[in-house]
DOPAMAR-199628 format. One record per residue (C-alpha): y, z, x. Coordinates in pm, whole numbers, padded with zeros to 5 digits, always signed. Example, Ala and Ser with C-alpha at 12.3 -4.5 7.8 and 13.67 -1.06 7.14 Angstrom:
2
-00450+00780+01230;-00106+00714+01367;
END
This chain:
103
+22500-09166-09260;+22155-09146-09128;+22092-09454-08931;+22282-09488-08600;+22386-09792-08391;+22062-09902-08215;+21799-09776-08410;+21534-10045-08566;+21594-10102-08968;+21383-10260-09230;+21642-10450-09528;+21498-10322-09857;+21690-10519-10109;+21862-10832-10124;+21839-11214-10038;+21652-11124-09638;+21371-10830-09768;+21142-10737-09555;+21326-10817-09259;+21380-10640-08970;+21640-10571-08682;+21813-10352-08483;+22186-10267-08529;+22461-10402-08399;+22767-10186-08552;+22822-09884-08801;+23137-09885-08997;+23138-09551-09163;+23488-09600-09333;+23315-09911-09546;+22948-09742-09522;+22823-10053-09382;+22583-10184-09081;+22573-10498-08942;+22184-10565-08874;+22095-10846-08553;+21941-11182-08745;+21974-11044-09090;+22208-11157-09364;+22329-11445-09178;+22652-11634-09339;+22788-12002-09214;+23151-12044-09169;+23333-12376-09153;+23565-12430-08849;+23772-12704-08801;+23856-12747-08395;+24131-12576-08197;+24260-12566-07862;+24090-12246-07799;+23743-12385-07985;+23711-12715-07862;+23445-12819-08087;+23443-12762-08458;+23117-12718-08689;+22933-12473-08906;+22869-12140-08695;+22636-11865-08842;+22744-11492-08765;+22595-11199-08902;+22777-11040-09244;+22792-10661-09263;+22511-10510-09495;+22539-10179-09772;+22387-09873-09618;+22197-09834-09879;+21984-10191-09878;+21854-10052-09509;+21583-09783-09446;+21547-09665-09076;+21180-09787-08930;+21038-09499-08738;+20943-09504-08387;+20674-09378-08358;+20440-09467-08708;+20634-09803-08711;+20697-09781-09111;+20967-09766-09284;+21082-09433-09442;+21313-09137-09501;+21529-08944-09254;+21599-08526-09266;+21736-08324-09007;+21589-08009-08832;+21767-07755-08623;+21557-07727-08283;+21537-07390-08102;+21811-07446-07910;+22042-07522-08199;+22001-07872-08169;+22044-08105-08506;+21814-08358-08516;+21665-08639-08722;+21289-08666-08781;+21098-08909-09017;+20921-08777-09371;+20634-08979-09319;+20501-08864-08988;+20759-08525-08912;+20826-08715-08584;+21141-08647-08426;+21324-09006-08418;+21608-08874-08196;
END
């Protein structure tokens, strides 16, 4: 997976494109990311002792790897990832666009 928990993603495809945010989780098993302020679902809960109040809360669903491209740091556009080796053996990831080194 080439995007890592904290970097800055644009959403590509779906209902929120064009949208940006920064992510919160990576679940590698599922190959999904949840993304802060994107993809936003409302749930309906009723009240419990532990929730006093009841209502419609909005959380954040989990979002396919795939509908996310990783915004680079440094040209502040969306676009590809590769990896280099560094001299000292190092793997790290650096954007197409620019041949920054986003790590």
């Amino acid at each position: 997976m080439k995007v890592k928990q904290g970097d800055m993603v644009e959403v590509i495809y779906g209902k929120d494109i064009g949208k940006r945010g920064k992510i919160l989780n990576v679940d590698r098993d599922e190959e999904r990311v949840l993304v802060e302020d994107v993809n936003i679902v409302h749930r309906h809960m009723r009240p419990t002792q532990d929730m006093s109040q009841g209502g419609i809360i909005e959380n954040e669903a989990p979002v396919h790897v795939s509908n996310v491209m990783l915004v680079c740091p440094s040209c502040d556009q969306k676009s590809r990832v590769g990896y280099q080796f560094t001299d000292s053996g190092d793997k790290v990831r650096y954007c197409k666009k620019c041949d920054e080194i986003v790590d």
